[in-house]
C-alpha positions as CSV (number, residue, x, y, z in Angstrom):
1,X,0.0,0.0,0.0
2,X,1.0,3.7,-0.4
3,X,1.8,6.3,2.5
4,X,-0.7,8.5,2.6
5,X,0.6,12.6,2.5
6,X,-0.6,14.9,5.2
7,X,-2.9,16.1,2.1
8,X,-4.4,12.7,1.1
9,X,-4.8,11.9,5.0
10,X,-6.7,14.9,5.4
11,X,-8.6,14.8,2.3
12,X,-9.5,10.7,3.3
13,X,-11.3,11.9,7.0
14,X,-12.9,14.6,5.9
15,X,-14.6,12.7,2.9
16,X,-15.4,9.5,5.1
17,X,-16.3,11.7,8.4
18,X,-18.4,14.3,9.6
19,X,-18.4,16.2,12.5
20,X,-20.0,13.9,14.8
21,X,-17.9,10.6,13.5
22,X,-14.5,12.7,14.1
23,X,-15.9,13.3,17.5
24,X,-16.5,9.9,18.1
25,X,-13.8,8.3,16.3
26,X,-11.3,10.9,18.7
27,X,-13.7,10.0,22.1
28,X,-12.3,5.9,21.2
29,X,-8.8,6.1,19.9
30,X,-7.6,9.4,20.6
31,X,-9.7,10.9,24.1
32,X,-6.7,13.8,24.5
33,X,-6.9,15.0,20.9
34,X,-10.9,15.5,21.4
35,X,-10.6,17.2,25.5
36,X,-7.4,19.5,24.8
37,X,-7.6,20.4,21.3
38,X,-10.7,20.8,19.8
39,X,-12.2,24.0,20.5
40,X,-15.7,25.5,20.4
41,X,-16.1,26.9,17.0
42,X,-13.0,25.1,15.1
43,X,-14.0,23.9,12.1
44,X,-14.0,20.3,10.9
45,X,-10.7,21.0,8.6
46,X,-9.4,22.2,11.6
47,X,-9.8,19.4,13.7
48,X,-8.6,16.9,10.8
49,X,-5.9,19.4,11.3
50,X,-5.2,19.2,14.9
51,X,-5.4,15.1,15.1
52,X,-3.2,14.4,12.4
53,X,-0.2,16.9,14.1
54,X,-0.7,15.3,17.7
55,X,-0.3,11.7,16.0
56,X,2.7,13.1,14.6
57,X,4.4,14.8,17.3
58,X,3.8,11.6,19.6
59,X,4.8,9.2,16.5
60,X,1.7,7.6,16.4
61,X,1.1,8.1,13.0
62,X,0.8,4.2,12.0
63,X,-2.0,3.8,14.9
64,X,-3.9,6.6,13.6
65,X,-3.9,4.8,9.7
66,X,-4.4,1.4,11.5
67,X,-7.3,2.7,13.5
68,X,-9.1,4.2,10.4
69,X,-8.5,1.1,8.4
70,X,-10.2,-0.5,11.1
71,X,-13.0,2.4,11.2
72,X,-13.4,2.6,7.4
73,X,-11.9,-0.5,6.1
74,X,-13.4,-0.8,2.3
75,X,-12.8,2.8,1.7
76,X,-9.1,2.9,3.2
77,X,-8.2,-0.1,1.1
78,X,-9.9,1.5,-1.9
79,X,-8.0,5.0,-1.4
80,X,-4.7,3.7,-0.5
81,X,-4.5,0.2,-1.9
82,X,-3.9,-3.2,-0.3
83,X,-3.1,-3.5,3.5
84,X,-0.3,-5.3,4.7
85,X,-1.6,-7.9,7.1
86,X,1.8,-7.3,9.6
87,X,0.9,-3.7,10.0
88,X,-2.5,-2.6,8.9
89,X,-4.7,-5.6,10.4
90,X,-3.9,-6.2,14.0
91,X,-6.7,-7.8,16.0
92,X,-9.4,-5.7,16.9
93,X,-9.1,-6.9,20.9
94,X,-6.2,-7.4,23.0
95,X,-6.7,-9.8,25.3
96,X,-4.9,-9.0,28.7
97,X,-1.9,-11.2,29.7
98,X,-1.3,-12.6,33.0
99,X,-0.4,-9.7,35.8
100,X,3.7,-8.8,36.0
101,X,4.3,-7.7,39.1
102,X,7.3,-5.8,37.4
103,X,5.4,-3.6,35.2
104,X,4.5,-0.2,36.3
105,X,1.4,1.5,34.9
106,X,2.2,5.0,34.9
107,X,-1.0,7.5,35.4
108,X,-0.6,11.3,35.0
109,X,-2.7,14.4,33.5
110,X,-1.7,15.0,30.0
111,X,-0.4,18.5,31.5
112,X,2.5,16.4,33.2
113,X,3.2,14.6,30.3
114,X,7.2,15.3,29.6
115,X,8.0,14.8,33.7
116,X,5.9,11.3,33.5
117,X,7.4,10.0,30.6
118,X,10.9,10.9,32.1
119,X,10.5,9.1,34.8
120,X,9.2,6.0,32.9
121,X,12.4,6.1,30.6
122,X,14.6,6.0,33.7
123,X,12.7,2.8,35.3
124,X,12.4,1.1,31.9
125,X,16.1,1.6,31.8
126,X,16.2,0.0,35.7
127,X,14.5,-3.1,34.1
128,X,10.6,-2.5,34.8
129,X,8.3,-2.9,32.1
130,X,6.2,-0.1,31.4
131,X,2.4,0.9,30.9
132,X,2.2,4.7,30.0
133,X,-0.4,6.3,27.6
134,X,-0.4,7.1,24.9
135,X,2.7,5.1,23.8
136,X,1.3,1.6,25.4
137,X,-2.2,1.8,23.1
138,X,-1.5,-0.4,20.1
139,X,-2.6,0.3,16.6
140,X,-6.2,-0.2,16.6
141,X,-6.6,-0.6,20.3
142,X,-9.3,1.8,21.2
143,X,-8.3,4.0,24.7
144,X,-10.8,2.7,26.7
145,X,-10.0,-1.1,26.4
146,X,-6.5,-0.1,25.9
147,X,-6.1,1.5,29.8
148,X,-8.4,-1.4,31.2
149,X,-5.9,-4.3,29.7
150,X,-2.6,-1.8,31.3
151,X,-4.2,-2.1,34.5
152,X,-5.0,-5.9,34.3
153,X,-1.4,-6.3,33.3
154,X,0.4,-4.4,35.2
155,X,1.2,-5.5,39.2
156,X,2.2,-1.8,40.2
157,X,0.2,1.2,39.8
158,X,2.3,5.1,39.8
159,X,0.2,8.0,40.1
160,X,2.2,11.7,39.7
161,X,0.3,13.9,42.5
162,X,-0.3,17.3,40.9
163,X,-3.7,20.1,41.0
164,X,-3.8,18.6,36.9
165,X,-4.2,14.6,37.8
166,X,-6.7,15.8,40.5
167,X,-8.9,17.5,38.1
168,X,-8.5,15.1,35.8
169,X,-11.2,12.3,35.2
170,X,-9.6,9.9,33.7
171,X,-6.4,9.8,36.4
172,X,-9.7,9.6,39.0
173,X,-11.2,6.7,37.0
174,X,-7.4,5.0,36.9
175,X,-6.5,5.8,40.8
176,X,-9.8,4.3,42.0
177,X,-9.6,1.1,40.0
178,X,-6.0,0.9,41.0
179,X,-7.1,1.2,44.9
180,X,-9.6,-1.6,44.6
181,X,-7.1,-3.7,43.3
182,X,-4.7,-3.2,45.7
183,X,-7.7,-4.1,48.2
184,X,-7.7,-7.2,46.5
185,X,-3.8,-7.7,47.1
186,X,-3.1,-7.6,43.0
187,X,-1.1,-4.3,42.7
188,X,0.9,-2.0,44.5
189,X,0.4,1.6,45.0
190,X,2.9,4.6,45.2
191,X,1.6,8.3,44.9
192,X,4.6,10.5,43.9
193,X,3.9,14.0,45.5
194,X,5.1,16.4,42.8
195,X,3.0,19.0,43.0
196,X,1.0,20.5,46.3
197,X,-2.5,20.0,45.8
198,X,-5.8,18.5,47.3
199,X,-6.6,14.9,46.2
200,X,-9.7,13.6,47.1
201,X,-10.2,12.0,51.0
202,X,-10.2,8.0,49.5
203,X,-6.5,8.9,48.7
204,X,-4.7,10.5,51.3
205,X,-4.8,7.1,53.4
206,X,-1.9,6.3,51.2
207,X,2.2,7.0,51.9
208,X,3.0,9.4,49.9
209,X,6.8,9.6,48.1
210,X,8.4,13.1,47.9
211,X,9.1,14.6,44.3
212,X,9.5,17.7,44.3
213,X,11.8,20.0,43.8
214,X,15.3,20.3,41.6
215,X,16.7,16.8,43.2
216,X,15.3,14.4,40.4
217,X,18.0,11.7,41.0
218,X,17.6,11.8,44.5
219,X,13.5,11.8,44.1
220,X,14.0,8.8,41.7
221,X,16.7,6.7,43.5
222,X,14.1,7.5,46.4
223,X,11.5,5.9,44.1
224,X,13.3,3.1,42.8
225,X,14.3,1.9,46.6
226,X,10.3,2.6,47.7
227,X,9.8,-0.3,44.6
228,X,12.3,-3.4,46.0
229,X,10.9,-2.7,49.3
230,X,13.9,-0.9,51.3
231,X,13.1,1.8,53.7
232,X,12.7,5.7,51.7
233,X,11.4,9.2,53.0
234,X,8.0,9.8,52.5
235,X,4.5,11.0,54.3
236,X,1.6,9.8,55.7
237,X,-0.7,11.9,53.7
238,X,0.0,14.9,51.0
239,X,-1.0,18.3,53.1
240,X,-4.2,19.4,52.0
241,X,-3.6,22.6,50.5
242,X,-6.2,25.1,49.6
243,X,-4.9,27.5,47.0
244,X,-4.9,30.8,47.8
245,X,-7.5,33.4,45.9
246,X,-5.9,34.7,43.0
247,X,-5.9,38.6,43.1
248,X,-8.8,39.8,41.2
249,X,-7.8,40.2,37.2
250,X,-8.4,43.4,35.7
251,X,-10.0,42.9,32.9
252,X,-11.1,46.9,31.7
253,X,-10.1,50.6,32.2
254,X,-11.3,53.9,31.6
255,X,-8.7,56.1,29.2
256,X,-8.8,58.8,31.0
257,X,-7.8,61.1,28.5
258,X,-9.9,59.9,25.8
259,X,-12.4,58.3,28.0
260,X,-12.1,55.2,26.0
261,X,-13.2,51.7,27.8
262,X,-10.2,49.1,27.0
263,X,-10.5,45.2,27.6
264,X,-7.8,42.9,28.2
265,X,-6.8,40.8,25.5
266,X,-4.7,37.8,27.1
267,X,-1.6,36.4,26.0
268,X,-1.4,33.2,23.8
269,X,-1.9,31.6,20.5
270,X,-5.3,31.9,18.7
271,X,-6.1,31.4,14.7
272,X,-5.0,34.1,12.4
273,X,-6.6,34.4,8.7
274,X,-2.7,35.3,7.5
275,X,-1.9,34.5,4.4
276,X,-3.6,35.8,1.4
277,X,-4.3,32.7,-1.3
278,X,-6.4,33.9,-4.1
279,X,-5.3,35.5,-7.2
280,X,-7.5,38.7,-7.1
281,X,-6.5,41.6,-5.7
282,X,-9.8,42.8,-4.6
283,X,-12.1,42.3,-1.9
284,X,-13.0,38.6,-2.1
285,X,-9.3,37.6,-1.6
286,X,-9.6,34.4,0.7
287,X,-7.3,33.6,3.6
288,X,-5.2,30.4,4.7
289,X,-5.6,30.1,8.7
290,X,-2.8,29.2,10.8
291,X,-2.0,29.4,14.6
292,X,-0.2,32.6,15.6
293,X,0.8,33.8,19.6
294,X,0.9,37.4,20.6
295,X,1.7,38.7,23.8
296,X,-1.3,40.6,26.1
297,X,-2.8,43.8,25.1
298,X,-5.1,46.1,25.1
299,X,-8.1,47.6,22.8
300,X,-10.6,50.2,23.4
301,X,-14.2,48.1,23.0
302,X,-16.1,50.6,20.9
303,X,-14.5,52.5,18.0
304,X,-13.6,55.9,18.8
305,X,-16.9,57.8,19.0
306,X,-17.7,61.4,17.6
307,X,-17.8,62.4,21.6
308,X,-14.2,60.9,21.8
309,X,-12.6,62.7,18.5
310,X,-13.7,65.6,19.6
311,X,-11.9,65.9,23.0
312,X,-8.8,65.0,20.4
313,X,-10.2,68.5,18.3
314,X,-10.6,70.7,21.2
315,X,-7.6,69.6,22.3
316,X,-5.5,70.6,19.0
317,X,-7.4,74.0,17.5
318,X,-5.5,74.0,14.4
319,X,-6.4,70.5,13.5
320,X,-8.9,70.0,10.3
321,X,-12.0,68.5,11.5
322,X,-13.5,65.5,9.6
323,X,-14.8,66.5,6.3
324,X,-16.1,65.6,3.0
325,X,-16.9,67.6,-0.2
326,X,-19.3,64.6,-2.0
327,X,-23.2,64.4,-1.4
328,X,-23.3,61.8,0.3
329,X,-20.3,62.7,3.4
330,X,-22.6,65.6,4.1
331,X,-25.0,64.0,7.0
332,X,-21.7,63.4,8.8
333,X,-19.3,66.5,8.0
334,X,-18.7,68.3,11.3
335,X,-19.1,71.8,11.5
336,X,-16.0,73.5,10.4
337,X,-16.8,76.4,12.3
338,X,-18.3,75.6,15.5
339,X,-15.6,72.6,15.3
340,X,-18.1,70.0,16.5
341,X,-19.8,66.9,15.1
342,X,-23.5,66.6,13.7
343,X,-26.2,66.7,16.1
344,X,-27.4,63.7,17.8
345,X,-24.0,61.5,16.6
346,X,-22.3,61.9,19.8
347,X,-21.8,57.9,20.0
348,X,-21.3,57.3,16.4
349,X,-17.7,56.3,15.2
350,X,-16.2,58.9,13.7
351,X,-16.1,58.6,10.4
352,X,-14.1,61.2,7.4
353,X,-11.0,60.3,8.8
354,X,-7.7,59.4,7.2
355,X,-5.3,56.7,8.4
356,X,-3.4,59.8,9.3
357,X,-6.0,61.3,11.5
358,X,-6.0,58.3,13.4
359,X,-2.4,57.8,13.7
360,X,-2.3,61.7,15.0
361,X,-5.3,61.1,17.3
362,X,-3.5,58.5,19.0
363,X,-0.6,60.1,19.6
364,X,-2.1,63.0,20.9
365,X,-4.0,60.2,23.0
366,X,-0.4,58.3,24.0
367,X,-2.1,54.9,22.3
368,X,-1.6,53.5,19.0
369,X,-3.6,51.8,15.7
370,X,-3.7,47.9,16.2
371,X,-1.8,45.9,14.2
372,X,-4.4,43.0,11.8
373,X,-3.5,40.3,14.1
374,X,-4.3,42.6,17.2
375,X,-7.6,43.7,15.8
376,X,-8.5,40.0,14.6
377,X,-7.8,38.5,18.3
378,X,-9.9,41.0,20.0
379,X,-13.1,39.8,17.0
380,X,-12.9,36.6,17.2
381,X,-10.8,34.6,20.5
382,X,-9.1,31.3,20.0
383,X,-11.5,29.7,18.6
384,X,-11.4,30.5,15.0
385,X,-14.5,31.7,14.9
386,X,-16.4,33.0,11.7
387,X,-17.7,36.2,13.2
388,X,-17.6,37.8,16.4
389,X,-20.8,36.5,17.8
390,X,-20.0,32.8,16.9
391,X,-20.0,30.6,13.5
392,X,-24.0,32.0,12.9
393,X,-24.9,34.1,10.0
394,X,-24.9,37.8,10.8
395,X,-28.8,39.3,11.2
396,X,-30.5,42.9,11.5
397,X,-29.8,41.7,15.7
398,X,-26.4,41.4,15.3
399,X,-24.5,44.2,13.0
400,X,-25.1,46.9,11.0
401,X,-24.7,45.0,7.5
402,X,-25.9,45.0,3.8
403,X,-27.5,48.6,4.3
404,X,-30.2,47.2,6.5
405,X,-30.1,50.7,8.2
406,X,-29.1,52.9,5.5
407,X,-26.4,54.9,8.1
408,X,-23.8,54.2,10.9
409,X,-25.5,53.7,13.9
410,X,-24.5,54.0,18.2
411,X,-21.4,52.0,19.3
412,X,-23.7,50.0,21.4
413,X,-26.7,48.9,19.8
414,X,-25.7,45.9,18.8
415,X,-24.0,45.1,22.2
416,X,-23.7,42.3,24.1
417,X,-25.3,39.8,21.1
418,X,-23.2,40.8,18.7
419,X,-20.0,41.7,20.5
420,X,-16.7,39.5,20.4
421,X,-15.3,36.8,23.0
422,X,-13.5,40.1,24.7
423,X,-16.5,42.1,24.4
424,X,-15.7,44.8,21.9
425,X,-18.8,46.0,20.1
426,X,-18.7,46.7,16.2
427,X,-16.1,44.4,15.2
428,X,-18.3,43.0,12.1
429,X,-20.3,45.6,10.4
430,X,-21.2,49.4,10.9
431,X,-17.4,50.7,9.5
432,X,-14.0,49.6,8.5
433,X,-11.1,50.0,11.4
434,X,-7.6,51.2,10.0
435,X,-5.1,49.5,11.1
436,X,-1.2,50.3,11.8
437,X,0.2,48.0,9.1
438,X,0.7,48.4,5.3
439,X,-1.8,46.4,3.3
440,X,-0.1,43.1,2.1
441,X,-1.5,41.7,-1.7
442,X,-2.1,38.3,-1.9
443,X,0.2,35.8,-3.6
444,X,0.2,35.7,-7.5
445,X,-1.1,39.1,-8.0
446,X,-0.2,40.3,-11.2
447,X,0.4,44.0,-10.7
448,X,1.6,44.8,-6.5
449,X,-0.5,47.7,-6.4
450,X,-1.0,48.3,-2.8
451,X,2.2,50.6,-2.3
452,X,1.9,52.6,0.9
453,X,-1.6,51.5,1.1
454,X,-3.1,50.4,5.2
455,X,-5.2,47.4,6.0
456,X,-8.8,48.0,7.4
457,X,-10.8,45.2,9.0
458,X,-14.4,44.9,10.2
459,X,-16.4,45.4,7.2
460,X,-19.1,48.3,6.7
461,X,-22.8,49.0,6.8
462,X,-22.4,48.2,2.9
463,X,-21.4,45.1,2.6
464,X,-22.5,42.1,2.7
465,X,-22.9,38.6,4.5
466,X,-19.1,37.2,3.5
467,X,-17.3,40.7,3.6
468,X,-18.5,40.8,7.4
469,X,-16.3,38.0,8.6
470,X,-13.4,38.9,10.8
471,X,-10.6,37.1,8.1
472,X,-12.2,40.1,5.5
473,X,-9.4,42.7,4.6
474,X,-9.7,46.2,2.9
475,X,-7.1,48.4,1.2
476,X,-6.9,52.1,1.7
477,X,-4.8,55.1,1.1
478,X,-3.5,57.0,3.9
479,X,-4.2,59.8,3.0
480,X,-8.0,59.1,1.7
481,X,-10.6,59.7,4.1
482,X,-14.2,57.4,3.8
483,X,-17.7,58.0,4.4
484,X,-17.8,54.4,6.6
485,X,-14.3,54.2,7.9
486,X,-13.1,55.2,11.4
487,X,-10.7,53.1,13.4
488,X,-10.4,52.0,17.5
489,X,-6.9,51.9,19.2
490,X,-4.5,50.0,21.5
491,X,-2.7,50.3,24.9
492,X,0.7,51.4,24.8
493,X,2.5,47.8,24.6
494,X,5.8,46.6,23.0
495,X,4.3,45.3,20.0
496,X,5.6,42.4,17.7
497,X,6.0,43.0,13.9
498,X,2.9,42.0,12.1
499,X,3.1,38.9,10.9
């Protein structure tokens, strides 16, 4: 048979499952792939995505090709050609063999992965066998039968103590079947205490063996005499530690100069529409998604408002005020001589302003334009998420869109349904947001146009369904001012290039 490419592997699942098989087929073979990767929202490419790298990085590739052999067997051998019986057709059960009292089933939270394996190495090296997930499940062993034969087979039972294997329910569901067999006189138990933490009361009867700390060889020497029986340090019970209260996380604070509300944007990785794929250079350009991480920040939740510019205005007399000669800018011009905005507007964004009017606002202000990736983590959170609200189409409810108001309309009337994970309001819809960073064509354009020209995301009142998704990009010049674009701004932070 052939080896299937990344492509063809992904192309396979996603033409012989849907959403609810993956989920299923993940909940059997693969139960940490489905509880620590897959996020609300992700799509299913995504979670193809996300399965086939953790198969990788743990060099389980072959299980996961056994395993949908086994799940899709005429259609695997149809795709990919003949199976070899030595590798592609195990048994579908593994029986259990009789109990070694010299093999140690090793339980842990996935968390504590890298320490648990370490110290599995080590006593595989000392001459004990070893149980350890997810490098004990055999190809097309599922995970459920696969931890119930370890525990049948193994005649010692190592749990690493930490706040993660307490929470966790499969380390419960392992501990507690490991304590009625040791009732029973069939295994032995040793709790490593790595970690302080509160396990639950059935478990502190136990001796406990110290781990923590920098001394590893002493911890495992400590370990490895606990397991031929000679005396070792250890406790009588793991102290039962209550965490202290975390100090209260600020999550919002008011500008005071521009009066400006600005959430917290946390630290981390999140899905970033970053690389421009299609041909044309206009507004349907679609986007490849990847996984970038950007340090905290901070973004104002509404636009800047015509109240807000105009503390900016008063603030800088010689400044021109937002202005447009066309027809249509008229209903939103301010008042070149009273130097004020049109009536009734006060929580509008402000609109007739250049990407240089917002750069010179926020200096004046001490803050600064977000960068794409910025703006797109404040829309749409980590979990790759079509819109701000969620994955649902937009509606009249939701954002200003496809001139279903025929006008900008208040920062906040389409707050809390249609705001972002963060909370910022107006991040689909209503107008475009400048943004610090040059505009970027996508690949194989014929003629790089976009010279000095910015990015603006968010979409406008005027367009449509697909244009209000938080991956859609605009072009502008600097220097050009338009009837539905305004922008919001960031914290002072060290900022990253964009990428």
């Amino acid at each position: 048979m052939k080896t299937p490419t990344n492509k063809q592997l992904r192309e396979f699942i996603l033409d012989c499952f849907n959403e609810g098989d993956l989920e299923t087929f993940c909940f059997e073979y693969f139960p940490e792939v489905r509880r620590g990767y897959f996020g609300r929202g992700m799509s299913l490419n995504q979670k193809v995505i996300e399965l086939i790298d953790y198969c990788d990085r743990l060099r389980m590739r072959q299980n996961l090709l056994v395993n949908l052999a086994q799940e899709r067997e005429k259609l695997y051998r149809k795709t990919f050609g003949p199976q070899k019986k030595k590798t592609i057709s195990p048994p579908r059960v593994y029986q259990p063999q009789p109990r070694n009292p010299q093999q140690i089933f090793v339980s842990h939270a996935s968390e504590d992965t890298d320490l648990a394996h370490r110290i599995a190495a080590d006593l595989q090296a000392a001459g004990y066998d070893i149980f350890i997930t997810p490098d004990s499940i055999r190809p097309g062993e599922k995970w459920v039968p696969a931890i119930n034969r370890g525990l049948e087979e193994s005649g010692i039972f190592l749990l690493l103590l930490t706040p993660r294997a307490v929470q966790s329910n499969w380390v419960r569901d392992e501990t507690n079947a490991a304590i009625a067999l040791a009732h029973e006189g069939e295994m032995r138990l040793y709790f490593l205490d790595v970690e302080p933490c509160r396990p639950p009361v059935l478990w502190r009867q136990r001796q406990f063996l110290p781990f923590r700390g920098d001394d590893y060889a002493g911890n495992l020497a400590n370990l490895r005499q606990a397991l031929v029986g000679q005396p070792v340090k250890s406790r009588p019970r793991v102290e039962i530690v209550t965490p202290p209260k975390p100090p209260p996380v600020q999550n919002s604070f008011i500008h005071e100069k521009t009066g400006l509300e600005f959430v917290r944007i946390p630290a981390g990785a999140f899905i970033y529409s970053r690389k421009p794929v299609q041909k044309w250079f206009g507004l349907k350009t679609e986007y490849e998604e990847g996984k970038i991480t950007l340090p905290e920040f901070w973004i104002s939740k509404t636009p800047v408002t015509q109240a807000v510019y105009q503390r900016f205005i008063a603030a800088n007399p010689e400044y021109d005020v937002p202005y447009g000669d066309a027809d249509w800018a008229k209903p939103y011009n301010w008042d070149k001589k009273k130097r004020t905005y049109p009536p009734d507007k006060a929580e509008h964004p402000v609109v007739l302003v250049s990407w240089y009017d917002a750069v010179a606002f926020c200096e004046w202000a001490g803050l600064q334009l977000p960068t794409e990736a910025q703006w797109e983590k404040a829309a749409r959170g980590t979990d790759g998420r079509e819109y701000p609200w969620g994955n649902n189409d937009p509606t009249d409810k939701l954002c200003n869109f496809n001139e279903n108001v025929g006008g900008p309309t208040p920062v906040s009337r389409y707050s809390p349904q249609g705001d972002s994970p963060y909370g910022c309001v107006d991040m689909s819809g209503n107008v475009w947001e400048w943004c610090l960073n040059k505009y970027k064509m996508p690949e194989n354009t014929r003629v790089d146009r976009s010279g000095d020209m910015r990015a603006l995301r968010g979409s406008s009142l005027y367009d449509n369904q697909r244009l209000a998704r938080v991956a859609s990009r605009l072009r502008g010049y600097p220097n050009f001012s338009y009837f539905d674009g305004g922008f919001r701004a960031v914290s002072p932070v060290v900022l990253p290039s964009d990428p």
